[in-house]
Biopython code that builds the backbone (N, CA, C, O; Angstrom):
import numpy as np
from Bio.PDB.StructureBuilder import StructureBuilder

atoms = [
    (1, "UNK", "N", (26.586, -35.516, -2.796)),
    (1, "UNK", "CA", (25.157, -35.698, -2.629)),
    (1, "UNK", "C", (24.434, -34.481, -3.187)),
    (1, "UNK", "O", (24.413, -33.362, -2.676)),
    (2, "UNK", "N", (23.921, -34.820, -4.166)),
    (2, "UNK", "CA", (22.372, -33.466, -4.408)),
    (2, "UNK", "C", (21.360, -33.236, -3.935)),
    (2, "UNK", "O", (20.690, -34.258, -3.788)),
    (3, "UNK", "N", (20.820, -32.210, -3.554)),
    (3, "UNK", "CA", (19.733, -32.209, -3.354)),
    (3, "UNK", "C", (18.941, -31.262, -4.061)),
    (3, "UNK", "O", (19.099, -30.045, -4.160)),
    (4, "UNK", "N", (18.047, -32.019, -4.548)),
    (4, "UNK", "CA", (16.742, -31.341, -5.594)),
    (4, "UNK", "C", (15.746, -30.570, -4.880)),
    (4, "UNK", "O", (14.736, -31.236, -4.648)),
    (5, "UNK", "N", (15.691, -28.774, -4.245)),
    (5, "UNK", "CA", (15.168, -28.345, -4.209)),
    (5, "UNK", "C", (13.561, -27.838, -4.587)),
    (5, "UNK", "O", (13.474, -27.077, -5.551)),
    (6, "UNK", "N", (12.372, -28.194, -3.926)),
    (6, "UNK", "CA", (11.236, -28.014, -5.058)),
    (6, "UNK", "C", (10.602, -26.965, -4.455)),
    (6, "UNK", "O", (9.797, -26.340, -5.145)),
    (7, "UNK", "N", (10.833, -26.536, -3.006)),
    (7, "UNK", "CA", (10.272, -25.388, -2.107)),
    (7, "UNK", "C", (11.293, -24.385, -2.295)),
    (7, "UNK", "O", (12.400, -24.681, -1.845)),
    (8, "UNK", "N", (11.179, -23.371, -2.807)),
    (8, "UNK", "CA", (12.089, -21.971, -3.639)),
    (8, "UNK", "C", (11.767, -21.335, -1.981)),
    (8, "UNK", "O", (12.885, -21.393, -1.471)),
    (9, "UNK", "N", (11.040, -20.906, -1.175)),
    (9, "UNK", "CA", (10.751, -20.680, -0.009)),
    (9, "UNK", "C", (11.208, -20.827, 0.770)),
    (9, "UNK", "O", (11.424, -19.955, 1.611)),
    (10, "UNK", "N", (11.578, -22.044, 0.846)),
    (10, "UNK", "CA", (12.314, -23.172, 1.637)),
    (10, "UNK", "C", (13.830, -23.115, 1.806)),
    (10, "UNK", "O", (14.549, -22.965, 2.794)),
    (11, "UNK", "N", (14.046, -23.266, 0.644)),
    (11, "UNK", "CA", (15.554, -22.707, 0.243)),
    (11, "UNK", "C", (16.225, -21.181, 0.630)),
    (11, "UNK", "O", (17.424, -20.943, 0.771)),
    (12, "UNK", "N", (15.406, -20.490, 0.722)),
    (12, "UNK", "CA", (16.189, -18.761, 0.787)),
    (12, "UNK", "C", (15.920, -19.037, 2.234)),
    (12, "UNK", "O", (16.672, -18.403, 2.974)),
    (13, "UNK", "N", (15.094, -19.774, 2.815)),
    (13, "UNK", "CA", (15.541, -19.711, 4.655)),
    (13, "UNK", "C", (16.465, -20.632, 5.302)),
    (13, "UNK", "O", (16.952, -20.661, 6.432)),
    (14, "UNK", "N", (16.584, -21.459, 4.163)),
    (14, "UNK", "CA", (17.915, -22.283, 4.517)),
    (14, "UNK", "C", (19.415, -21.523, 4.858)),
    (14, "UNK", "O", (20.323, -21.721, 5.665)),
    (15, "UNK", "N", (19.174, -20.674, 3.917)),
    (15, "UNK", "CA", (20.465, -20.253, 3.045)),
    (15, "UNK", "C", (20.339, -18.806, 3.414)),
    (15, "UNK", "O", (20.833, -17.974, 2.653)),
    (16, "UNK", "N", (19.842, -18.496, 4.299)),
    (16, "UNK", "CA", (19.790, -16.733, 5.326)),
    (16, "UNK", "C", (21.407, -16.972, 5.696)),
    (16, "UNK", "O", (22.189, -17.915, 5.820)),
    (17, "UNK", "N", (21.402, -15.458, 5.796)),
    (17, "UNK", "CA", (22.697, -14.995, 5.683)),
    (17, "UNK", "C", (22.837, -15.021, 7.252)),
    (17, "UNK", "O", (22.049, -14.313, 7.879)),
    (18, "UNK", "N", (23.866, -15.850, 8.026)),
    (18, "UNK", "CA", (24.472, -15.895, 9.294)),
    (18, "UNK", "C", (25.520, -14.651, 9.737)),
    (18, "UNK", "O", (25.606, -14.268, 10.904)),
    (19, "UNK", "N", (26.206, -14.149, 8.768)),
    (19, "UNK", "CA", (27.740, -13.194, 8.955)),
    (19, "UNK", "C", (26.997, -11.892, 9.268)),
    (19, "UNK", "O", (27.660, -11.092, 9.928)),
    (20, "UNK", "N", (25.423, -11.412, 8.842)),
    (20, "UNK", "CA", (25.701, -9.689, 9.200)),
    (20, "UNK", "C", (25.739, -9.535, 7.871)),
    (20, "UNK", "O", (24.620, -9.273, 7.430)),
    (21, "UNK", "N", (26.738, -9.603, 6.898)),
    (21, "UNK", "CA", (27.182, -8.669, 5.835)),
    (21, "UNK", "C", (26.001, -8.532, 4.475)),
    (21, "UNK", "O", (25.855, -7.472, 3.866)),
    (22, "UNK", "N", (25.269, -9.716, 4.171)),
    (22, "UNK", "CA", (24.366, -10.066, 3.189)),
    (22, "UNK", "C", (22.968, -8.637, 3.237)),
    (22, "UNK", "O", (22.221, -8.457, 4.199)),
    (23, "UNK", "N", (22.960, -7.926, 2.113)),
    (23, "UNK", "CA", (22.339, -6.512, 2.221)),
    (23, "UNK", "C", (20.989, -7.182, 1.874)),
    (23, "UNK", "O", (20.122, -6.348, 2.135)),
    (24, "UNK", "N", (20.449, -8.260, 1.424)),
    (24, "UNK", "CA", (19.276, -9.352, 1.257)),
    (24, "UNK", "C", (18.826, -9.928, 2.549)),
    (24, "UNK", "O", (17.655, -10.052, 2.910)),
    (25, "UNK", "N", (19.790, -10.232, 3.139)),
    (25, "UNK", "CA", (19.145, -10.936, 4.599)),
    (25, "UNK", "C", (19.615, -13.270, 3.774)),
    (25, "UNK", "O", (19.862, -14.331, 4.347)),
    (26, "UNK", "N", (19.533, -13.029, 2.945)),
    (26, "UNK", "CA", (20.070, -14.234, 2.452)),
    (26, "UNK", "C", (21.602, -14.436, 2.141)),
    (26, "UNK", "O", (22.171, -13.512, 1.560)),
    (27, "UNK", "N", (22.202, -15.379, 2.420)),
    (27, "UNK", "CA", (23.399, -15.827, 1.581)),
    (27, "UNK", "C", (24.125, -15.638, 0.539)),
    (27, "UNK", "O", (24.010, -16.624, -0.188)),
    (28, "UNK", "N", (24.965, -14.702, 0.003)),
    (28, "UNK", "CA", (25.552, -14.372, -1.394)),
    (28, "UNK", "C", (26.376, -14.439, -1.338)),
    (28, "UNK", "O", (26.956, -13.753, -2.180)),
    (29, "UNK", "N", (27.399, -15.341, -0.284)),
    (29, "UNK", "CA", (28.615, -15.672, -0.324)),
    (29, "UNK", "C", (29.494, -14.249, 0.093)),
    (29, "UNK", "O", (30.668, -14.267, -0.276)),
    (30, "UNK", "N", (29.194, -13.451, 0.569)),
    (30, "UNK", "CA", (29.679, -12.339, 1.358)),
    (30, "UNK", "C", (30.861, -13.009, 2.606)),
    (30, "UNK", "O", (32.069, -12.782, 2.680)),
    (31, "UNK", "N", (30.165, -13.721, 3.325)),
    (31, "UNK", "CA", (31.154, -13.779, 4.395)),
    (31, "UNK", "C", (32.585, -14.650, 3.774)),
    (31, "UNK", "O", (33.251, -15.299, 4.581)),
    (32, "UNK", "N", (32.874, -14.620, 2.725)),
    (32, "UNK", "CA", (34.054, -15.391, 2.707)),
    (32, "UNK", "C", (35.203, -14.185, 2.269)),
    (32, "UNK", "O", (36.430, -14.247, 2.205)),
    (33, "UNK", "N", (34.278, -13.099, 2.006)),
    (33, "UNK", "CA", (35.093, -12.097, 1.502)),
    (33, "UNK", "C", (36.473, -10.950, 2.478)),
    (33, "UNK", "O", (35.926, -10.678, 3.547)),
    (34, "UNK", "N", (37.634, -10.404, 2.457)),
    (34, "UNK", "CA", (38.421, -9.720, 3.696)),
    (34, "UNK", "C", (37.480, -8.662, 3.586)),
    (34, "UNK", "O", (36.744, -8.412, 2.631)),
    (35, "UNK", "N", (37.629, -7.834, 5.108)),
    (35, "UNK", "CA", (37.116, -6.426, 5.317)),
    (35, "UNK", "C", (37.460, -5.976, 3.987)),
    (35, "UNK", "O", (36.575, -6.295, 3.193)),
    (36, "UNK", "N", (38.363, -5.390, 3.482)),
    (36, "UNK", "CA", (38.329, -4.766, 2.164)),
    (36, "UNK", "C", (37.506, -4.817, 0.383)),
    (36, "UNK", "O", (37.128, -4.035, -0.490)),
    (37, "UNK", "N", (37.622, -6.966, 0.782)),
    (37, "UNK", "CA", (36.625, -6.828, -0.440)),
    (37, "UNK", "C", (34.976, -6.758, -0.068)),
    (37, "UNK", "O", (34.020, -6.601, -0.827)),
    (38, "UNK", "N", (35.016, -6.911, 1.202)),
    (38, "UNK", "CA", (33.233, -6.605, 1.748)),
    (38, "UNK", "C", (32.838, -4.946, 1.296)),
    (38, "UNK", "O", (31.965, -4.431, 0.598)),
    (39, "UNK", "N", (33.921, -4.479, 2.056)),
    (39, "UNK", "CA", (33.384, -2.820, 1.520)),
    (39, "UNK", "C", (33.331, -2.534, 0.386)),
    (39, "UNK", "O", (32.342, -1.887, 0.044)),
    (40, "UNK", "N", (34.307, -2.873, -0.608)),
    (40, "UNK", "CA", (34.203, -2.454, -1.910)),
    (40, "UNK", "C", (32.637, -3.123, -2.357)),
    (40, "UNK", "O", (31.595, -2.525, -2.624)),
    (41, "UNK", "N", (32.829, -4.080, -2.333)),
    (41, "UNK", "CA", (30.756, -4.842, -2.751)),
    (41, "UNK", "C", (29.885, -4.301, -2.107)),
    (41, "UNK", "O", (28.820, -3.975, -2.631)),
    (42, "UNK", "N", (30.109, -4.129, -1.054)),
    (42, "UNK", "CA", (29.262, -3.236, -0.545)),
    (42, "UNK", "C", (28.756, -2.027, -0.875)),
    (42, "UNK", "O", (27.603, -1.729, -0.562)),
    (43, "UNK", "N", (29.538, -1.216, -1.526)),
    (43, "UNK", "CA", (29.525, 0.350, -2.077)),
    (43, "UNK", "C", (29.133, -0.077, -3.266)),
    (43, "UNK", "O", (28.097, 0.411, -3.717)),
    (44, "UNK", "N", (29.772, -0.960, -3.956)),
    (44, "UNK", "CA", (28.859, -1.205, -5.890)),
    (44, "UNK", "C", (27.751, -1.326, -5.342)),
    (44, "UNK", "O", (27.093, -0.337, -5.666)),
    (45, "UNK", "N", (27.194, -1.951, -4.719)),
    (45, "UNK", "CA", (25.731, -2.572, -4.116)),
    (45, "UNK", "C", (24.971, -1.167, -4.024)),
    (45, "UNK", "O", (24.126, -0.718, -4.799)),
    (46, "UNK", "N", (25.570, -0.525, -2.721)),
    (46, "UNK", "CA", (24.780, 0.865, -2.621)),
    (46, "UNK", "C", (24.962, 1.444, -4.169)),
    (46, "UNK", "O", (25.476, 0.341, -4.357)),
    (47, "UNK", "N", (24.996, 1.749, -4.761)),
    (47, "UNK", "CA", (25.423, 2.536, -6.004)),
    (47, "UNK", "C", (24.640, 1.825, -6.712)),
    (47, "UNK", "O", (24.958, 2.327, -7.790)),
    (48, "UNK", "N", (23.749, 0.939, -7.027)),
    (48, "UNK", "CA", (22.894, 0.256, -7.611)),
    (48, "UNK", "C", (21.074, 0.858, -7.524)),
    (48, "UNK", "O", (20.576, 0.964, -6.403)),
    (49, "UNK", "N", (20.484, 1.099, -8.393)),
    (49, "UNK", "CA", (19.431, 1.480, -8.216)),
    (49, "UNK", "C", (18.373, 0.474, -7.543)),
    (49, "UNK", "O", (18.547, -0.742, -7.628)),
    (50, "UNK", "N", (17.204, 1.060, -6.830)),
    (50, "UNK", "CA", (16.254, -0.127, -6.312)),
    (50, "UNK", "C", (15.847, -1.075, -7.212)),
    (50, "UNK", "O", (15.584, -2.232, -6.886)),
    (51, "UNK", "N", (15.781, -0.645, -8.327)),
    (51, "UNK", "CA", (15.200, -2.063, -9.569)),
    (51, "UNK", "C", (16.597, -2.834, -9.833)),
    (51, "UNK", "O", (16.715, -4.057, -9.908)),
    (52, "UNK", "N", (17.431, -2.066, -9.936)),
    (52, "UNK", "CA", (18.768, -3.426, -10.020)),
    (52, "UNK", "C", (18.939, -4.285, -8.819)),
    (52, "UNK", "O", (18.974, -5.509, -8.950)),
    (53, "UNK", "N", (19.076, -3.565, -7.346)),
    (53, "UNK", "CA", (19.175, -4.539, -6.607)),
    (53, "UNK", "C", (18.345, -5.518, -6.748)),
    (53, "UNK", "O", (18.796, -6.645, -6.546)),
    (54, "UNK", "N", (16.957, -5.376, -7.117)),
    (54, "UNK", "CA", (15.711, -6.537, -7.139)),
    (54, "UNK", "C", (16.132, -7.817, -7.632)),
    (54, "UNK", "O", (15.841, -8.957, -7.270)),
    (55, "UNK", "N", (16.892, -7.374, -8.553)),
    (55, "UNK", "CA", (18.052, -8.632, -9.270)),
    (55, "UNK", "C", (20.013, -8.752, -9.220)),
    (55, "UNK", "O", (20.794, -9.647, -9.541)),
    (56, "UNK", "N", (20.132, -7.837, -8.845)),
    (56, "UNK", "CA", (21.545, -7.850, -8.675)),
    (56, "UNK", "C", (21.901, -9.278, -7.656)),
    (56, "UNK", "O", (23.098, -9.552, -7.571)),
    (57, "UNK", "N", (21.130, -9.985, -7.059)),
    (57, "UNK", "CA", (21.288, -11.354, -6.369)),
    (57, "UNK", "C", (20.636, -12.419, -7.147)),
    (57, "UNK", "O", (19.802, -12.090, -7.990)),
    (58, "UNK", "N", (20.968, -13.862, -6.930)),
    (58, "UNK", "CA", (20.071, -14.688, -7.571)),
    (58, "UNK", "C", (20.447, -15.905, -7.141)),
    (58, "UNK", "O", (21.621, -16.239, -6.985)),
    (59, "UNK", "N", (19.066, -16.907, -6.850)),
    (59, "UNK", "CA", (19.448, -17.968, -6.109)),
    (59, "UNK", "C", (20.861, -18.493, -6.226)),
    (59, "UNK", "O", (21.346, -18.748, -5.123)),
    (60, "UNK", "N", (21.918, -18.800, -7.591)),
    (60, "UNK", "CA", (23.228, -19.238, -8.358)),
    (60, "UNK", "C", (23.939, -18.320, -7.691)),
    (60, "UNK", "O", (25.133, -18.620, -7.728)),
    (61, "UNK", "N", (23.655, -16.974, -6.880)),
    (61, "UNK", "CA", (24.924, -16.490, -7.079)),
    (61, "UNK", "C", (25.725, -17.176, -5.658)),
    (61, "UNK", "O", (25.084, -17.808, -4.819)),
    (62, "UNK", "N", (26.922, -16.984, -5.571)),
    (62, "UNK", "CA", (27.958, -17.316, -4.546)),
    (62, "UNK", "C", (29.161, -16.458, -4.597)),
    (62, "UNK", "O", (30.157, -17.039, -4.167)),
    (63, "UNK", "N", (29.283, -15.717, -4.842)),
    (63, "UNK", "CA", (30.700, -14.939, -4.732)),
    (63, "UNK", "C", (29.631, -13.368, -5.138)),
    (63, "UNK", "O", (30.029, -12.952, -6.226)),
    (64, "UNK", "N", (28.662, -12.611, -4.680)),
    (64, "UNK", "CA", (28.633, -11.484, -5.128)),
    (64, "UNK", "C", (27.276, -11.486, -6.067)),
    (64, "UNK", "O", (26.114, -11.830, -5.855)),
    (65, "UNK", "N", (28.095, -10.843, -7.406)),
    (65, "UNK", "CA", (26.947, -10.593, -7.675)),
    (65, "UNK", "C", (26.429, -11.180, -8.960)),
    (65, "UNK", "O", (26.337, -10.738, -10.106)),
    (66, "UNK", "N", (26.109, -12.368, -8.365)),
    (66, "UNK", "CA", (25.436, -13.771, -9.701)),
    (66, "UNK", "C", (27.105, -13.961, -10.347)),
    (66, "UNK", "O", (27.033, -13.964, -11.576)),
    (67, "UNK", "N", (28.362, -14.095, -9.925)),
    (67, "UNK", "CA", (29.109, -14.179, -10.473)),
    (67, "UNK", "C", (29.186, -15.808, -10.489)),
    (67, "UNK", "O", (30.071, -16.378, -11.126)),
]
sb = StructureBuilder()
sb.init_structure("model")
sb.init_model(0)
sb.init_chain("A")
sb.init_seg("    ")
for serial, (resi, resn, name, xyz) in enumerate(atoms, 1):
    if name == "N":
        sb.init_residue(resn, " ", resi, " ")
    sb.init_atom(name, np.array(xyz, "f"), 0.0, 1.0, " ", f" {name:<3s}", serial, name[0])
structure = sb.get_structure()
């Protein structure tokens, strides 16, 4: 089943991050990751400047980072 999104708004509160781990407060597919690969993403993440994080996420991504 698809569903055709037309509220972009709508969608990022759907899709809030439940686990804690999401540094957005939204969903990036974090919680599927072991303690080990959370920290490692976690630290690239910190190590990212404030204008990269602005995009280092994106509605597509699911494993990280827009991968």
């Amino acid at each position: 089943m698809n569903i055709v999104v037309r509220d972009l708004n709508m969608y990022h509160k759907m899709r809030g991050c439940s686990c804690g781990r999401s540094p957005t407060g939204l969903c990036v597919g974090w919680h599927r990751l072991t303690k080990e690969e959370y920290e490692k993403k976690k630290i690239e993440y910190e190590k990212l400047s404030e204008e990269e994080k602005k995009t280092a996420f994106h509605v597509r991504a699911i494993d990280g980072f827009g991968e």
